[in-house]
N, CA, C and O atoms as a printed pandas DataFrame, in Angstrom:
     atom_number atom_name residue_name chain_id  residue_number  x_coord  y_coord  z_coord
0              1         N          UNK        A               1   16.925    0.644   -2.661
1              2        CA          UNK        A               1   15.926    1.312   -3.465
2              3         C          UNK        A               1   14.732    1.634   -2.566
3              4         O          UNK        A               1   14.069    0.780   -1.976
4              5         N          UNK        A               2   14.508    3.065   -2.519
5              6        CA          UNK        A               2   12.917    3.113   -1.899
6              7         C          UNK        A               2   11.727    2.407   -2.495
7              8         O          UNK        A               2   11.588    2.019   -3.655
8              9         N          UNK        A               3   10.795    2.304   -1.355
9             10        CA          UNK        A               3    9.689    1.671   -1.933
10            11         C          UNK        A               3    8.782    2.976   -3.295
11            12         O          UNK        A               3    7.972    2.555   -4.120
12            13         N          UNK        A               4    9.101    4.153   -3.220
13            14        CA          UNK        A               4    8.469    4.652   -4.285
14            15         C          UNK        A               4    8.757    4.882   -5.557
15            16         O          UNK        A               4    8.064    5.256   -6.503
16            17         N          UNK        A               5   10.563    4.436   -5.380
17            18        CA          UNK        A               5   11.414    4.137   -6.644
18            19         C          UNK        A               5   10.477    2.996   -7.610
19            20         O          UNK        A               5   10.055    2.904   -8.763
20            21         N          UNK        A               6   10.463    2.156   -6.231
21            22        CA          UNK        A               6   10.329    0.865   -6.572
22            23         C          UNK        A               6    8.659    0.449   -7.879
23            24         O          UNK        A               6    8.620   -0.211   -8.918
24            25         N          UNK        A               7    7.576    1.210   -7.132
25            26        CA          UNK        A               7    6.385    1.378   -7.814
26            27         C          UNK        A               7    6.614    2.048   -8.544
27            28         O          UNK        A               7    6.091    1.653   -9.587
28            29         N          UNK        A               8    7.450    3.472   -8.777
29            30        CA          UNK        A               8    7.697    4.143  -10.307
30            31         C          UNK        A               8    8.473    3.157  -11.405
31            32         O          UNK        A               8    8.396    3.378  -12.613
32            33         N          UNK        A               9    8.991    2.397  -11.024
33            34        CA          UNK        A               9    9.711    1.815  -12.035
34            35         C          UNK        A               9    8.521    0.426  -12.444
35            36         O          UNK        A               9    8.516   -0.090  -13.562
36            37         N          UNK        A              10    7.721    0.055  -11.487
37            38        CA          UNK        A              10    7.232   -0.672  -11.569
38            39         C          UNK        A              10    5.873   -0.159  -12.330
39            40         O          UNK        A              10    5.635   -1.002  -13.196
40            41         N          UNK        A              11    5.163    0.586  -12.353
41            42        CA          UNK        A              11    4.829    1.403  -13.540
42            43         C          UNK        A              11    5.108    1.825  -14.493
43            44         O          UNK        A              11    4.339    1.774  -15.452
44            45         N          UNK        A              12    6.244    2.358  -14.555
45            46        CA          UNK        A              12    6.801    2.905  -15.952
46            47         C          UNK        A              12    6.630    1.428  -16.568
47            48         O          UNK        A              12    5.769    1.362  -17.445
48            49         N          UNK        A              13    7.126    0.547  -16.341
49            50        CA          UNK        A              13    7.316   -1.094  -17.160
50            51         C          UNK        A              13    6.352   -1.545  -17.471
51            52         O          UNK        A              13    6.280   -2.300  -18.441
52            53         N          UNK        A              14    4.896   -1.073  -16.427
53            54        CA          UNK        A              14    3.803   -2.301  -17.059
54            55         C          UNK        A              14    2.244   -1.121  -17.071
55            56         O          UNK        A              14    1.038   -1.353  -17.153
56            57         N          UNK        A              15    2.865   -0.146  -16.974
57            58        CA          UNK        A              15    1.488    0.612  -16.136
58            59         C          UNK        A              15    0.417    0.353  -15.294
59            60         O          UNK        A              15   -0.097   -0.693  -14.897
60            61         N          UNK        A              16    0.275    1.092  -15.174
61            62        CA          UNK        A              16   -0.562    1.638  -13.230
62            63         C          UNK        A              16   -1.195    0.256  -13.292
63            64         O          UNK        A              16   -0.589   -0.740  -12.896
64            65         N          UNK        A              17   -2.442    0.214  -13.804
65            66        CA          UNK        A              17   -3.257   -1.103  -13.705
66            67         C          UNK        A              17   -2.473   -2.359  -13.634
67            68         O          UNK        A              17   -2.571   -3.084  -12.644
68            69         N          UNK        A              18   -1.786   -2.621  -14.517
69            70        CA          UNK        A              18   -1.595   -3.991  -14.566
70            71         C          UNK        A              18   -0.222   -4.156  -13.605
71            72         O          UNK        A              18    0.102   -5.275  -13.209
72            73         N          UNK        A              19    0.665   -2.796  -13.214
73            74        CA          UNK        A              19    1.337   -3.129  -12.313
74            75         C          UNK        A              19    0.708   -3.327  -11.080
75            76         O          UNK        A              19    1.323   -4.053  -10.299
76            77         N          UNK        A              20   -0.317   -2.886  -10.721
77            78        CA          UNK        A              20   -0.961   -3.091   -9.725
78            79         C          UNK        A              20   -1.523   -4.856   -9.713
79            80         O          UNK        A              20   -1.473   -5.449   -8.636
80            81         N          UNK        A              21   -1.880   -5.368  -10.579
81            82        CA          UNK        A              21   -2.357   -6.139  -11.094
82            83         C          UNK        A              21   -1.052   -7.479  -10.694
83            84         O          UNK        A              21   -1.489   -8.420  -10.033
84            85         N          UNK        A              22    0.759   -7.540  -11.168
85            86        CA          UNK        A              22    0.990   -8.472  -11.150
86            87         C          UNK        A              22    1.505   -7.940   -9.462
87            88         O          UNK        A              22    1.943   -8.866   -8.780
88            89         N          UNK        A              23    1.489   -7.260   -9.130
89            90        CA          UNK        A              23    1.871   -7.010   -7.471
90            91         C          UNK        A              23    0.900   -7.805   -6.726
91            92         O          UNK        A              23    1.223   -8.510   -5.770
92            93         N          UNK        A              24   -0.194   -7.697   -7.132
93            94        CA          UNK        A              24   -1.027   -8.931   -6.426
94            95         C          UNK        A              24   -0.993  -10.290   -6.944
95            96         O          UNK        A              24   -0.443  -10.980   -6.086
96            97         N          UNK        A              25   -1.325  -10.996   -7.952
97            98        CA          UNK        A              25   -1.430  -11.334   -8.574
98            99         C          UNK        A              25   -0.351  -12.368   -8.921
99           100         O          UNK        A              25   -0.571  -13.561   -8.713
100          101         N          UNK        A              26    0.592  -12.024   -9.347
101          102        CA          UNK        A              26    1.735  -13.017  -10.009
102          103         C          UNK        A              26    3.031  -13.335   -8.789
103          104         O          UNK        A              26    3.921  -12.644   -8.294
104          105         N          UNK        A              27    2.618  -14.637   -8.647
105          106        CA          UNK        A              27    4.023  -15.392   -7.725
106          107         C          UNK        A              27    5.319  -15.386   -8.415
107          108         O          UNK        A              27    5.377  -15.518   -9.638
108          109         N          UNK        A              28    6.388  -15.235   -7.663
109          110        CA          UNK        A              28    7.789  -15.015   -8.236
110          111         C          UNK        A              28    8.321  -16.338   -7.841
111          112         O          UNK        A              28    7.933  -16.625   -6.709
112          113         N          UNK        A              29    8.891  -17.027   -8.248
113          114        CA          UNK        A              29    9.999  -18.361   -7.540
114          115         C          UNK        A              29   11.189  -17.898   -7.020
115          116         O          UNK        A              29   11.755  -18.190   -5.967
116          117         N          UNK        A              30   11.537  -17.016   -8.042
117          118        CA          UNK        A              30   12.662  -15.704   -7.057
118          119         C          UNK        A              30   12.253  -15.673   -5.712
119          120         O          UNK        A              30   13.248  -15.874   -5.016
120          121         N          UNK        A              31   11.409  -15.540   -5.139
121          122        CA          UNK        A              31   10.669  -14.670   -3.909
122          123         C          UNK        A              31    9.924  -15.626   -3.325
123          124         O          UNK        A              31    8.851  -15.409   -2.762
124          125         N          UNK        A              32   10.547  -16.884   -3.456
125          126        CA          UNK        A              32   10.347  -17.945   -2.300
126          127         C          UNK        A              32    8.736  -18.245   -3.148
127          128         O          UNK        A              32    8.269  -19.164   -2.476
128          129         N          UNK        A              33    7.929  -17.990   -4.020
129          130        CA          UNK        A              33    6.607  -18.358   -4.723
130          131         C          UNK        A              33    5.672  -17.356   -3.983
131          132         O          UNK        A              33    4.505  -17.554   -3.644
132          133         N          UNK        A              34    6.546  -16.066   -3.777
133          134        CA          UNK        A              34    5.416  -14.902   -3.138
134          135         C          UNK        A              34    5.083  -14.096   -4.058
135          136         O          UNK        A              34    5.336  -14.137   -5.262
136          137         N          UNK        A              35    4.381  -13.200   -3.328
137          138        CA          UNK        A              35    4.075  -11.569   -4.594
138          139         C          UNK        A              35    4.865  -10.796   -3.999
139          140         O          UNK        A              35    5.457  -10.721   -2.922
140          141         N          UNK        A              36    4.703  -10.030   -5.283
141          142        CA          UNK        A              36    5.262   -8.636   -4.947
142          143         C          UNK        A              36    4.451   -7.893   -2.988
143          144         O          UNK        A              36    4.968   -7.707   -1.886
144          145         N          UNK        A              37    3.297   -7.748   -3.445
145          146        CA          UNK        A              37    2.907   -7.519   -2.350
146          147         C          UNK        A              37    3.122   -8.030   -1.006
147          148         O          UNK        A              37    3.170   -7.315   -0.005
148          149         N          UNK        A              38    3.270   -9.507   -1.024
149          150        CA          UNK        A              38    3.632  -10.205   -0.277
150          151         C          UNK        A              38    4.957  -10.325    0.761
151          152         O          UNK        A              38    5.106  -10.334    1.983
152          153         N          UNK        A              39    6.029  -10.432   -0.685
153          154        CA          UNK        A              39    7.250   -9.907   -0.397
154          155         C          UNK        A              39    7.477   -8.391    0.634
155          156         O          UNK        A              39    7.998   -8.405    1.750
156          157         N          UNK        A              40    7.005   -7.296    0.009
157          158        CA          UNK        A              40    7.325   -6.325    0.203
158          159         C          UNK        A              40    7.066   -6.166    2.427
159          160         O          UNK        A              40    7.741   -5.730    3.359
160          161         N          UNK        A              41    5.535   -6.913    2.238
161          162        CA          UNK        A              41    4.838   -7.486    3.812
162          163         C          UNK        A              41    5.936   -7.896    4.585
163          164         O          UNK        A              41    6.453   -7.298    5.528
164          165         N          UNK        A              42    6.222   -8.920    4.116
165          166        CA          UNK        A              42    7.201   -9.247    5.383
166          167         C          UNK        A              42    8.585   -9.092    4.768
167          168         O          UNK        A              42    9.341  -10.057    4.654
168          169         N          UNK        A              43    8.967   -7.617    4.294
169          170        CA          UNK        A              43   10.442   -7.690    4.640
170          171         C          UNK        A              43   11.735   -7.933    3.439
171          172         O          UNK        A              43   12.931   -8.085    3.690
172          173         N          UNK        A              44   11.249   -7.920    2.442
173          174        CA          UNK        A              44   12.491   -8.339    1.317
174          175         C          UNK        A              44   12.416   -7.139    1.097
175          176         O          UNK        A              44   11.431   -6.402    1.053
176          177         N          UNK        A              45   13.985   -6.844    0.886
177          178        CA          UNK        A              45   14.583   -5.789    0.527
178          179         C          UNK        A              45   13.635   -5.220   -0.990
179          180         O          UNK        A              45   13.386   -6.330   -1.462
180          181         N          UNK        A              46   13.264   -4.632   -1.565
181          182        CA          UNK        A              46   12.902   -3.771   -2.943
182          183         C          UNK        A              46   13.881   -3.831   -3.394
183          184         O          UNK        A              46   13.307   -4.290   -4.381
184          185         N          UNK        A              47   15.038   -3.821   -3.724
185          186        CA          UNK        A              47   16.156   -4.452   -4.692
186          187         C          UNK        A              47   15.899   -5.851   -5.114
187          188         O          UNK        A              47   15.851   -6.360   -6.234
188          189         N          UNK        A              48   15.787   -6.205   -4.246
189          190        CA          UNK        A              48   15.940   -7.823   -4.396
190          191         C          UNK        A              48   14.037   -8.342   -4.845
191          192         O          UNK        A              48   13.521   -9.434   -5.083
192          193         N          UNK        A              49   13.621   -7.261   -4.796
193          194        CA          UNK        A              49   11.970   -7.910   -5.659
194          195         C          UNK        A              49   12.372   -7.233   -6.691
195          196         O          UNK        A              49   12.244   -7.864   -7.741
196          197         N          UNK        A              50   12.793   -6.232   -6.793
197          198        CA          UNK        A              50   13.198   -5.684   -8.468
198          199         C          UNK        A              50   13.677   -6.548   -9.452
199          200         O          UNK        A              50   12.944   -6.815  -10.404
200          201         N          UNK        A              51   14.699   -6.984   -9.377
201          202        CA          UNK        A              51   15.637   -8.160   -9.416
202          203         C          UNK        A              51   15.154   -9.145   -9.787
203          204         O          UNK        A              51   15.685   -9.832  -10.660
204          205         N          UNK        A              52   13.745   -9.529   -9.067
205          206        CA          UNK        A              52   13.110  -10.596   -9.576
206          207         C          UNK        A              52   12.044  -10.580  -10.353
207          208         O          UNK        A              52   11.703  -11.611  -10.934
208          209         N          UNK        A              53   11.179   -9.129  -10.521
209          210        CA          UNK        A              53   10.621   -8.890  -11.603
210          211         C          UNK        A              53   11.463   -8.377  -12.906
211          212         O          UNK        A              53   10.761   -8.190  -13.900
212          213         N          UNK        A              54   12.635   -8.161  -13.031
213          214        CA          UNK        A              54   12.877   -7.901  -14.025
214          215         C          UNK        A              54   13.650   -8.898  -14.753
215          216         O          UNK        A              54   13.934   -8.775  -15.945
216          217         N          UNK        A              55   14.071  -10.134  -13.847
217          218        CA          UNK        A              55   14.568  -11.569  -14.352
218          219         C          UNK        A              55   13.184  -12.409  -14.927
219          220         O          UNK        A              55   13.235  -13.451  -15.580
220          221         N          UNK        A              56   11.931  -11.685  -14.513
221          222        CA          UNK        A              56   10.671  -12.783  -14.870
222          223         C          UNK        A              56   10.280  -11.967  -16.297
223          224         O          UNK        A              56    9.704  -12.527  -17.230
224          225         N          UNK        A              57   10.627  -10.767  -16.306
225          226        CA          UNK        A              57    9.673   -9.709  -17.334
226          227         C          UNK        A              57   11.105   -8.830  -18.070
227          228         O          UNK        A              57   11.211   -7.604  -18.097
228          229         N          UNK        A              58   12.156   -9.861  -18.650
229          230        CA          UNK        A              58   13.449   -9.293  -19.197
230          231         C          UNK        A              58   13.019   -7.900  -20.065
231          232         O          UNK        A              58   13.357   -6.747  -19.796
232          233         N          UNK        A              59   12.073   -8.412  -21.315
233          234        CA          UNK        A              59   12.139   -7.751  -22.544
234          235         C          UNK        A              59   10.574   -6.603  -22.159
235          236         O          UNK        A              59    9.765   -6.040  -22.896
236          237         N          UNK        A              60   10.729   -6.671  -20.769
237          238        CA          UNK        A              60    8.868   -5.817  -20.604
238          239         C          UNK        A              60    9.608   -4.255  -20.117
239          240         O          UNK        A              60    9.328   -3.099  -20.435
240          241         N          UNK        A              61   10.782   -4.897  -19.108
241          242        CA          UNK        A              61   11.246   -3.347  -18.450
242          243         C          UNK        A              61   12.480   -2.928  -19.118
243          244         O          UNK        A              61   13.237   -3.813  -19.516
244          245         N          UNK        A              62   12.772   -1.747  -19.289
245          246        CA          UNK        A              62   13.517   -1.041  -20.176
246          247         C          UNK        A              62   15.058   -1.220  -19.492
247          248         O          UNK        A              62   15.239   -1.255  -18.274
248          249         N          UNK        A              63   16.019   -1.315  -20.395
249          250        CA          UNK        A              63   17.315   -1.576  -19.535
250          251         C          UNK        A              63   17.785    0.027  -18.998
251          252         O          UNK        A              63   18.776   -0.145  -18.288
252          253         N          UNK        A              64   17.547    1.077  -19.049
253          254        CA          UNK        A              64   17.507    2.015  -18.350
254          255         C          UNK        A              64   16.953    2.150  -16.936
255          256         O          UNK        A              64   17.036    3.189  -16.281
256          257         N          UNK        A              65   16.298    0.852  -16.451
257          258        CA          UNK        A              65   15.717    0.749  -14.788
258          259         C          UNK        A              65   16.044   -0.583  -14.259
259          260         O          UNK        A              65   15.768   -1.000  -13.134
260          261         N          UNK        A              66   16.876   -1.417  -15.524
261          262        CA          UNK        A              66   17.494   -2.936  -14.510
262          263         C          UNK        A              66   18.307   -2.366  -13.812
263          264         O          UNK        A              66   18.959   -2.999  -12.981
């Protein structure tokens, strides 16, 4: 997944602000207890942070973008 897939979908689910918001903001246990932002820094695939925001936020993102 590109990284701009990755922020469109990640918007469409929570919008602009507050996706911006858990990209900083909210640690994943998926993701070793990183952020999104964090993650993305050193190197995890964008599938595999997708993956883990949408296992933390089931009923937030639409099953048309799991």
């Amino acid at each position: 997944m590109r990284l701009t897939e990755f922020w469109g979908r990640l918007e469409e689910s929570f919008g602009s602000a507050y996706a911006r918001s858990i990209a900083t903001d909210q640690t994943f246990s998926a993701l070793g207890g990183r952020t999104i932002d964090e993650a993305i820094t050193q190197g995890v695939e964008t599938a595999t942070i997708w993956r883990a925001v949408v296992a933390a936020y089931p009923d937030r993102v639409p099953s048309r973008l799991r």
